[in-house]
Backbone as a printed PyTorch tensor [residue, N CA C, xyz], in Angstrom:
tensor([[[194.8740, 132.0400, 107.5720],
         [195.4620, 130.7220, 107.6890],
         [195.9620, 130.4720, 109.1120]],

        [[196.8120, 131.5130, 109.6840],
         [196.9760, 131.2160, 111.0310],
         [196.0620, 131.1610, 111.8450]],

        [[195.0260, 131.5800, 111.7070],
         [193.3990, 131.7560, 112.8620],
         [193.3160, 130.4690, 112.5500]],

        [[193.3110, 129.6780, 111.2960],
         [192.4740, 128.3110, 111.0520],
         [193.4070, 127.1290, 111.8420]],

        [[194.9280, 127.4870, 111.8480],
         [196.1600, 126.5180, 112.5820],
         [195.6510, 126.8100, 113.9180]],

        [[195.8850, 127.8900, 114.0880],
         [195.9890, 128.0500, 115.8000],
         [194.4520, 127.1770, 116.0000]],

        [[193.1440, 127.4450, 115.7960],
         [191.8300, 126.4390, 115.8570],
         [192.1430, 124.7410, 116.0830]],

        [[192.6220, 124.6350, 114.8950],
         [193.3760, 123.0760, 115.1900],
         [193.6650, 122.6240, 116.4820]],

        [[194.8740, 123.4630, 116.6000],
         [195.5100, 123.3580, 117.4900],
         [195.0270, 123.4020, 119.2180]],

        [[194.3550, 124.4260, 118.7200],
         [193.0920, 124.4360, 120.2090],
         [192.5860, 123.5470, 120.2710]],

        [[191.6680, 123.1130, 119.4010],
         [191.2430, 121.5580, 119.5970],
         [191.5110, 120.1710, 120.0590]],

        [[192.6320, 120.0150, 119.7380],
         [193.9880, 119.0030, 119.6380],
         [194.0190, 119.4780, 121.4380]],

        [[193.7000, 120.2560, 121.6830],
         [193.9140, 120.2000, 123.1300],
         [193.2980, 119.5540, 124.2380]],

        [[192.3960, 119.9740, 123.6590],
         [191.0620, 119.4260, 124.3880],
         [191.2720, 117.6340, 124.5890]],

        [[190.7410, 117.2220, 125.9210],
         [190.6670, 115.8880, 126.5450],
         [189.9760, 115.1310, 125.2380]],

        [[189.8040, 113.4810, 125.0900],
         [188.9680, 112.6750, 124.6250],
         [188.2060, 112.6980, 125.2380]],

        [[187.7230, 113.1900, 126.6320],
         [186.9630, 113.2040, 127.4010],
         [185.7520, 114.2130, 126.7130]],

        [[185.9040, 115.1760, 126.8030],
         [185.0710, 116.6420, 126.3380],
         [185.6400, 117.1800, 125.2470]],

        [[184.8390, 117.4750, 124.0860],
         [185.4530, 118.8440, 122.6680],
         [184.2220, 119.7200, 122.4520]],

        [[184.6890, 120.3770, 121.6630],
         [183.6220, 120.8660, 121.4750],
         [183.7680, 121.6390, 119.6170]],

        [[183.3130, 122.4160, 118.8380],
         [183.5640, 122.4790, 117.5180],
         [182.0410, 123.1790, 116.6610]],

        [[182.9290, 124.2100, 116.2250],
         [180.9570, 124.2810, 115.4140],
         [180.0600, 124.9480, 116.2700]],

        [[180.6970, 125.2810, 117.1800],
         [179.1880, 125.7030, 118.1720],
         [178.2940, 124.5320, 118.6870]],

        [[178.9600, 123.1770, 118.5090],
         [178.7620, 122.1350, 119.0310],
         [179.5280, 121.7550, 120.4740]],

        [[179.2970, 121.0080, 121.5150],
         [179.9640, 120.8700, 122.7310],
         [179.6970, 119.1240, 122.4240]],

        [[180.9180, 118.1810, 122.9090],
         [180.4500, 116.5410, 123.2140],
         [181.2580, 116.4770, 124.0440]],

        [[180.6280, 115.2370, 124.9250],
         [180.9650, 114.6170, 125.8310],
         [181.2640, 113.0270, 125.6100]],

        [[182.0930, 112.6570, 125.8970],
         [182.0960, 111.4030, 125.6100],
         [181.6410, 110.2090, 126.6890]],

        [[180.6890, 109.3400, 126.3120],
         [180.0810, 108.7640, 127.4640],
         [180.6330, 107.7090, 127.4170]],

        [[180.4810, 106.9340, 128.9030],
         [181.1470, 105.5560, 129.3130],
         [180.3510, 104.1090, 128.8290]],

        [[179.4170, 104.8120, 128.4250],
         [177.9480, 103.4920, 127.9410],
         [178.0950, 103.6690, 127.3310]],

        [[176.6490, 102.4550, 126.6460],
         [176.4130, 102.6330, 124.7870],
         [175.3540, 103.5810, 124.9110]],

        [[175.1460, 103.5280, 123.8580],
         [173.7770, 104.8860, 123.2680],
         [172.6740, 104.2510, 123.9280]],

        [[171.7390, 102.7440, 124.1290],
         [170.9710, 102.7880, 125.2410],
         [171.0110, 103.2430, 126.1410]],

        [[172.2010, 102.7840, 126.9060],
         [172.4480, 103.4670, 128.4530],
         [172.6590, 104.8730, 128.6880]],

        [[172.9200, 105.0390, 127.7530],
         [173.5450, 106.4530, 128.1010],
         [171.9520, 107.1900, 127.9670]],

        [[171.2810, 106.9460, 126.5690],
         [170.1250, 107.0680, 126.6980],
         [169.0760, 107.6030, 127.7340]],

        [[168.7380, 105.6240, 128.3420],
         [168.2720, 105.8820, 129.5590],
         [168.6000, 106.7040, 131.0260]],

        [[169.6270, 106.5490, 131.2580],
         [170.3450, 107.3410, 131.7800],
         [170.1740, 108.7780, 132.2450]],

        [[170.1980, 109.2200, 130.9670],
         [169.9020, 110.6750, 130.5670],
         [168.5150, 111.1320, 130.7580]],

        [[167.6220, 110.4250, 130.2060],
         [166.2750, 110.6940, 130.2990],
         [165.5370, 110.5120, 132.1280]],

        [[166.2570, 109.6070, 132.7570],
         [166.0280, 109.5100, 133.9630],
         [166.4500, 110.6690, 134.7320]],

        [[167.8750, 111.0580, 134.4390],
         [168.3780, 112.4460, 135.2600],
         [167.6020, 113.3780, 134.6750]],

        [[167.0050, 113.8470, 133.6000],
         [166.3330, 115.1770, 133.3330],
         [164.8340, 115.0410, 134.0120]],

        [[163.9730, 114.0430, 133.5140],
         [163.0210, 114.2270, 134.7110],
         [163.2350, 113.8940, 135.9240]],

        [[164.2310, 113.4750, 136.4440],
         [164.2300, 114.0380, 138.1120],
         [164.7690, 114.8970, 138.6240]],

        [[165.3310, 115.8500, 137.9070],
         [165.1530, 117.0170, 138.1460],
         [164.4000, 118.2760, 137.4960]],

        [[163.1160, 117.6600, 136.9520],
         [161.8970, 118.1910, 136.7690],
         [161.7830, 119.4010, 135.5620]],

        [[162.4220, 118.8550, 134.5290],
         [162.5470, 119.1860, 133.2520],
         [161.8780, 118.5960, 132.4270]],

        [[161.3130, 119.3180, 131.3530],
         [159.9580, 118.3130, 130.7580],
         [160.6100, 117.8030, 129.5640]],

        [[160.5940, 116.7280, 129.1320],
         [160.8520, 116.0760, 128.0480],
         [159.7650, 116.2000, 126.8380]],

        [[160.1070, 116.6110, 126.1410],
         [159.1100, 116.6230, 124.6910],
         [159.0020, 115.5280, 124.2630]],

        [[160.1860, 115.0240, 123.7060],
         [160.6570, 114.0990, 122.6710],
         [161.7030, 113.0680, 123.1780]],

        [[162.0990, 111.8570, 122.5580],
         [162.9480, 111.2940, 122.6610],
         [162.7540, 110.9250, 121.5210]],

        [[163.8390, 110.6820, 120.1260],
         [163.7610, 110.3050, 119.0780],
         [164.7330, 109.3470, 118.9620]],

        [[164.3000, 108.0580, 118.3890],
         [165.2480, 106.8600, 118.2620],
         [165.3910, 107.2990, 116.5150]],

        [[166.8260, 107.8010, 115.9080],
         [166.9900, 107.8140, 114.5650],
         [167.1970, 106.4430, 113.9830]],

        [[167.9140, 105.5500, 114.9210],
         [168.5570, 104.2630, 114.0580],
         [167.0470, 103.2770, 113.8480]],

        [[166.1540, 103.4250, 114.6080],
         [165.2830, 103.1280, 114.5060],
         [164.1800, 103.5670, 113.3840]],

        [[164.0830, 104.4200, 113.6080],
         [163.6290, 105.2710, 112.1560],
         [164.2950, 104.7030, 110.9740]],

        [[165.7520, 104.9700, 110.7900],
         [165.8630, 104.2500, 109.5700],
         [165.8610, 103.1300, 109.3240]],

        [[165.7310, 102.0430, 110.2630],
         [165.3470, 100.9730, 110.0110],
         [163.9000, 100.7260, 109.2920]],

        [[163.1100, 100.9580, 109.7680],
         [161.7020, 101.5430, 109.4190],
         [161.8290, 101.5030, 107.5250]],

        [[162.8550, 102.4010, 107.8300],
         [162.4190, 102.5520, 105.6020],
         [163.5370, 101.5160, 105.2970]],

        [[164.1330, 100.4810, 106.2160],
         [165.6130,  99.3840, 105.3330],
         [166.1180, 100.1180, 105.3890]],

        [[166.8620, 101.1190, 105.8440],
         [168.3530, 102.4380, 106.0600],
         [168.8890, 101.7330, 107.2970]],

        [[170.4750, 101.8380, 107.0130],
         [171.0420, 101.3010, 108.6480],
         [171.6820, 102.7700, 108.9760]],

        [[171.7380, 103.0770, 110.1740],
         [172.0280, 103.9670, 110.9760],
         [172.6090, 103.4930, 112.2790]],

        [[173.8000, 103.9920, 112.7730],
         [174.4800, 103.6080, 114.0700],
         [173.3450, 104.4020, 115.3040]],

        [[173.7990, 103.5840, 115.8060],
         [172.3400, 103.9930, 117.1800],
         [172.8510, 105.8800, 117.3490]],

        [[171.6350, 106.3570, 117.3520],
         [171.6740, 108.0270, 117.4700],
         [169.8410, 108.2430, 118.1480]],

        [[170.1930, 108.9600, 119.2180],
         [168.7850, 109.1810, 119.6930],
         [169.1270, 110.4860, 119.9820]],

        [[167.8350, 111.6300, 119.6410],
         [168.2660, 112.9200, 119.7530],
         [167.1440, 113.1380, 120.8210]],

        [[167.4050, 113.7530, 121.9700],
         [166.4370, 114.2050, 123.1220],
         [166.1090, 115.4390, 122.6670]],

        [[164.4400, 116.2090, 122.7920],
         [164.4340, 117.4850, 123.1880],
         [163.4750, 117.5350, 124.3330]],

        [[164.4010, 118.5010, 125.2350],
         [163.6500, 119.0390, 126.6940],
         [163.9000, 120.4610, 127.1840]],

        [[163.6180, 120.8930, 128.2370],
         [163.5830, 121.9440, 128.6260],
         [163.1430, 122.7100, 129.8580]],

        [[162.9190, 123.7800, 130.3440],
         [162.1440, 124.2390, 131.1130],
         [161.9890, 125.9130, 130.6480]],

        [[160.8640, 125.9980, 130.7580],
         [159.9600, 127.4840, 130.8590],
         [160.6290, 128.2460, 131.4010]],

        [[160.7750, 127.7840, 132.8960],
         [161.5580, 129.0780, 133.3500],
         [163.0410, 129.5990, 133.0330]],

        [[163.9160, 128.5400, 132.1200],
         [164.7370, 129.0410, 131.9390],
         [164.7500, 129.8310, 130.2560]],

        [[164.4780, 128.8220, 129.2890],
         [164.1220, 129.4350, 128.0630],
         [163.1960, 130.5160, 127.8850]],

        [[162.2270, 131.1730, 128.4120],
         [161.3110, 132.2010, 128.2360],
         [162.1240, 133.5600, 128.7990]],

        [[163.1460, 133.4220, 129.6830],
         [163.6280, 134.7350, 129.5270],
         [164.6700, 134.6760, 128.9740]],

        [[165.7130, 133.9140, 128.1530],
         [166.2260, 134.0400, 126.8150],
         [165.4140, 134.1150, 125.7540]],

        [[164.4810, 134.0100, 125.9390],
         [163.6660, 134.5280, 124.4910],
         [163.0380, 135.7970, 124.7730]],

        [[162.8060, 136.2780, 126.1710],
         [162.7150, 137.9770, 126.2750],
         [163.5430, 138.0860, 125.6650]],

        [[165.0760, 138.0230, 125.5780],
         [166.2810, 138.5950, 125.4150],
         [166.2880, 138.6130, 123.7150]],

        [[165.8100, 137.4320, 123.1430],
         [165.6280, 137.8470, 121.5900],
         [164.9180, 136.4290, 121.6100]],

        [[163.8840, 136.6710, 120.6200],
         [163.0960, 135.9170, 120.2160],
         [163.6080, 134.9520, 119.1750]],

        [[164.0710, 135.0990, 118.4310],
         [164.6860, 134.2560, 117.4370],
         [165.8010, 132.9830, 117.8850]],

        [[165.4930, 133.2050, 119.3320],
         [166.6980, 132.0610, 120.0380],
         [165.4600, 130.8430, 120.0120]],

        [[164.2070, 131.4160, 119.5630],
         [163.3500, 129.9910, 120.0430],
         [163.2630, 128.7800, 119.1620]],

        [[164.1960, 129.2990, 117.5710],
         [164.0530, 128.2330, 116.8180],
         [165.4100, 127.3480, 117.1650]],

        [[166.1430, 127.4710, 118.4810],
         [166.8390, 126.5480, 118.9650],
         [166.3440, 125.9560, 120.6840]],

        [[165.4510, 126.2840, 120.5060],
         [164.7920, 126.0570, 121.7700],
         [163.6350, 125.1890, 121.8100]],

        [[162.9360, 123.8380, 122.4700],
         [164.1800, 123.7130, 123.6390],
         [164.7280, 123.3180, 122.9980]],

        [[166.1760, 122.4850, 124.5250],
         [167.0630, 122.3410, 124.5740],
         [166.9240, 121.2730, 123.8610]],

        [[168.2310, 120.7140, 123.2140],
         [168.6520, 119.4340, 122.6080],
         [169.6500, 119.0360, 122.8750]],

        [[169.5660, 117.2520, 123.2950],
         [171.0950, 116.9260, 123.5670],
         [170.6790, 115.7720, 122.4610]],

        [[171.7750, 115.2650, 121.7220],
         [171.9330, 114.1970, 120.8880],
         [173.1600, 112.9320, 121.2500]],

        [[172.8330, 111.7230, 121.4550],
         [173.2670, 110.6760, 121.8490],
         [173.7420, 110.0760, 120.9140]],

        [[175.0700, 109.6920, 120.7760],
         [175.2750, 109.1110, 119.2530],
         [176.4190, 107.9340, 119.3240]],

        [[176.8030, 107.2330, 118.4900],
         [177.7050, 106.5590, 118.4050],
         [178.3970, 106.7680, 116.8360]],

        [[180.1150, 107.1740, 117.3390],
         [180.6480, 107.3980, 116.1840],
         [181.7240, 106.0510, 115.6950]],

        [[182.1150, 106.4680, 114.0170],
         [182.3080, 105.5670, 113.4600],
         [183.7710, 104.8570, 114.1590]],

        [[184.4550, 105.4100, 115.3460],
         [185.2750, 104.7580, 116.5770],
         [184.3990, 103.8260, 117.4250]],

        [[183.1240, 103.5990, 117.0910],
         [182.0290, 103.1070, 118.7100],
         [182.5280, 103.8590, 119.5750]],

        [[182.9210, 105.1770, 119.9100],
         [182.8630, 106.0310, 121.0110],
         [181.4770, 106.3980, 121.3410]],

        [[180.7240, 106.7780, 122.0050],
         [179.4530, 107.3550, 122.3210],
         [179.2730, 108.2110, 122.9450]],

        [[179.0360, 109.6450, 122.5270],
         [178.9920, 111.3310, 122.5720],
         [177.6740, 111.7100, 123.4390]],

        [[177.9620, 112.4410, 124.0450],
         [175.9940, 113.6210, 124.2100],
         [176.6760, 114.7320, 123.6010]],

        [[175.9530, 115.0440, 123.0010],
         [176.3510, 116.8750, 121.9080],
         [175.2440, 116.9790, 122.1390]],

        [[175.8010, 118.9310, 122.5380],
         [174.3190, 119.9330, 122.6660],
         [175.1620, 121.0920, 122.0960]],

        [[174.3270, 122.3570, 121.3830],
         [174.5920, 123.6080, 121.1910],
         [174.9940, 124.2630, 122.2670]],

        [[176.5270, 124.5900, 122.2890],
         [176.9410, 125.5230, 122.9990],
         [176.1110, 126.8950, 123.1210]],

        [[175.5560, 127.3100, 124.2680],
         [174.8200, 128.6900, 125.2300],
         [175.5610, 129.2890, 124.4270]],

        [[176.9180, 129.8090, 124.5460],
         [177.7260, 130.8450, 123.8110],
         [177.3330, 130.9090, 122.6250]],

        [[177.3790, 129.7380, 121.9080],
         [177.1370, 129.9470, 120.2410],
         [176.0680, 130.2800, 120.2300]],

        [[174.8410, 130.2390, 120.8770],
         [173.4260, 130.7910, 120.5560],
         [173.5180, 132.1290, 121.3490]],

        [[174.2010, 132.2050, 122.1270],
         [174.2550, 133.9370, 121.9560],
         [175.2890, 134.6500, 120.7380]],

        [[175.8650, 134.0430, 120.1740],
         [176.5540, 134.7610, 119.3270],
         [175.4640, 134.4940, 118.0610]],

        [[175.4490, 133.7350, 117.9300],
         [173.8240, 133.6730, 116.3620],
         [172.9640, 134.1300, 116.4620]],

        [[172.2810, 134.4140, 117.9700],
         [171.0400, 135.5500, 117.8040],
         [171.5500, 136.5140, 118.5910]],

        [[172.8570, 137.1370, 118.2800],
         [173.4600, 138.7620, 119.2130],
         [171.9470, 138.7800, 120.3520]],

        [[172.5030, 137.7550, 121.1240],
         [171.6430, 138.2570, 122.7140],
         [172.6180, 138.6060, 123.6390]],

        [[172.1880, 140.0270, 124.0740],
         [172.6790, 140.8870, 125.0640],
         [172.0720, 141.2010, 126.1350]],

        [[172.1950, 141.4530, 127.6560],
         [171.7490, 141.5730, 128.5910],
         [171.1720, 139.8880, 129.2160]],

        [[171.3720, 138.7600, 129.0880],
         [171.2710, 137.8350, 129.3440],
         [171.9850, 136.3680, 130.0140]],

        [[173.2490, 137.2000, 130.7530],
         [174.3120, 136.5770, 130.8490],
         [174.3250, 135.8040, 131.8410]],

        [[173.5010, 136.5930, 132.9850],
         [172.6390, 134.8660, 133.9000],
         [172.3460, 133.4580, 133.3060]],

        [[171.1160, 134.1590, 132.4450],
         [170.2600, 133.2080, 132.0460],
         [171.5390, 132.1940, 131.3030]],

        [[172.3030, 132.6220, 129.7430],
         [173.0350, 131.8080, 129.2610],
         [174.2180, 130.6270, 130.1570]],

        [[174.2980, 131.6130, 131.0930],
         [175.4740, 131.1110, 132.3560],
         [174.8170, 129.6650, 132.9250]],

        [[173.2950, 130.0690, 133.2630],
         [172.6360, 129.0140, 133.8710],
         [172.4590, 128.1250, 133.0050]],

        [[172.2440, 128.1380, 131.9030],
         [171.8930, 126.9310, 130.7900],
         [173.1450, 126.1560, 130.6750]],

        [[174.6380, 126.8100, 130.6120],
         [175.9900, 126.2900, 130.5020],
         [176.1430, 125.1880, 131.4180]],

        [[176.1210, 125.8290, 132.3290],
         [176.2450, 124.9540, 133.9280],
         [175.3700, 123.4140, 133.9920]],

        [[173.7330, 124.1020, 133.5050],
         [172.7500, 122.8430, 133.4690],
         [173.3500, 121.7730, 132.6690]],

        [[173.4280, 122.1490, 131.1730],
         [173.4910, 121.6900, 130.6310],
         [175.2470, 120.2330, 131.2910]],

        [[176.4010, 121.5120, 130.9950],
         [177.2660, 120.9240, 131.3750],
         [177.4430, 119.5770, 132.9520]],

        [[176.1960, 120.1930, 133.8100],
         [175.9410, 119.1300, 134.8240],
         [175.3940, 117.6000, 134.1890]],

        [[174.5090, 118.0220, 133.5360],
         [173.3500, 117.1660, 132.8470],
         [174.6840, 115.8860, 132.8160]],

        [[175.2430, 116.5890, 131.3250],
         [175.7500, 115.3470, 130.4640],
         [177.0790, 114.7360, 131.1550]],

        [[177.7800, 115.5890, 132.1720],
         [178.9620, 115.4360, 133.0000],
         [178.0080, 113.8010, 133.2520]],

        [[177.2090, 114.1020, 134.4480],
         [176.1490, 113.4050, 135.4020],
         [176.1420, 112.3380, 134.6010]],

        [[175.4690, 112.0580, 133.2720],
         [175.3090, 110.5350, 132.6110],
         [176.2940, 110.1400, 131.8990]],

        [[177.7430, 110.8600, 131.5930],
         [178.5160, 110.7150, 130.8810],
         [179.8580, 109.5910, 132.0420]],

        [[179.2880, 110.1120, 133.2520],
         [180.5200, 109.2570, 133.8970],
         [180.1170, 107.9380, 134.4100]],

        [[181.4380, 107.5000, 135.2720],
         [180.5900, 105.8400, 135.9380],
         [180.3980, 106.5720, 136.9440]]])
């Protein structure tokens, strides 16, 4: 019970700006989910990260008559950084690539959430990899800093 208070409480700390929870990390962005969107997708390919996907969900459920608050989930990545975390354990690849998710919550605040590096080394016990995870932290944390501000 006290591990679960003191958690709270850690949380409760954390800025409106940045939380994180779950092995989840958000950022809270200054746009709406378009902008922030576009935004985002512009800073990752120019700095020469390949985009797989861009998935419009609210769109999708429109599609079948479902309403959904605007949520677009990106997946991207690069080779050279994910292939030697997956030397390090292979089973990191069913979180790989990377994903950031764009969302708007039921405040109209508008988030980028990605899987905390840490938490995917603690779910697939990867050891000897502490560059590589370090470098994904940083990227990542640049990334969404970068489209999250004015």
């Amino acid at each position: 019970m006290i591990k679960i208070i003191t958690l709270i409480v850690i949380s409760f700390m954390f800025s409106a700006y940045a939380s994180g929870a779950g092995g989840m990390l958000s950022v809270e962005s200054h746009y709406s989910v378009k902008e922030t969107s576009d935004k985002f997708e512009s800073i990752i390919k120019k700095k020469g990260l390949t985009l797989f996907a861009r998935i419009d969900h609210q769109k999708n459920a429109a599609g079948v008559n479902l309403e959904l608050r605007p949520i677009e989930l990106f997946i991207f990545g690069n080779p050279k950084v994910g292939t030697p975390l997956m030397q390090c354990s292979q089973k990191v690849a069913i979180d790989l690539p990377q994903k950031v998710l764009i969302w708007k919550d039921e405040k109209s605040k508008v988030w980028l959430s990605y899987n905390n590096p840490e938490y995917l080394r603690e779910r697939h016990k990867i050891e000897g990899c502490d560059q590589v995870i370090n470098k994904i932290s940083t990227v990542l944390k640049v990334l969404t800093n970068a489209v999250a501000s004015k």
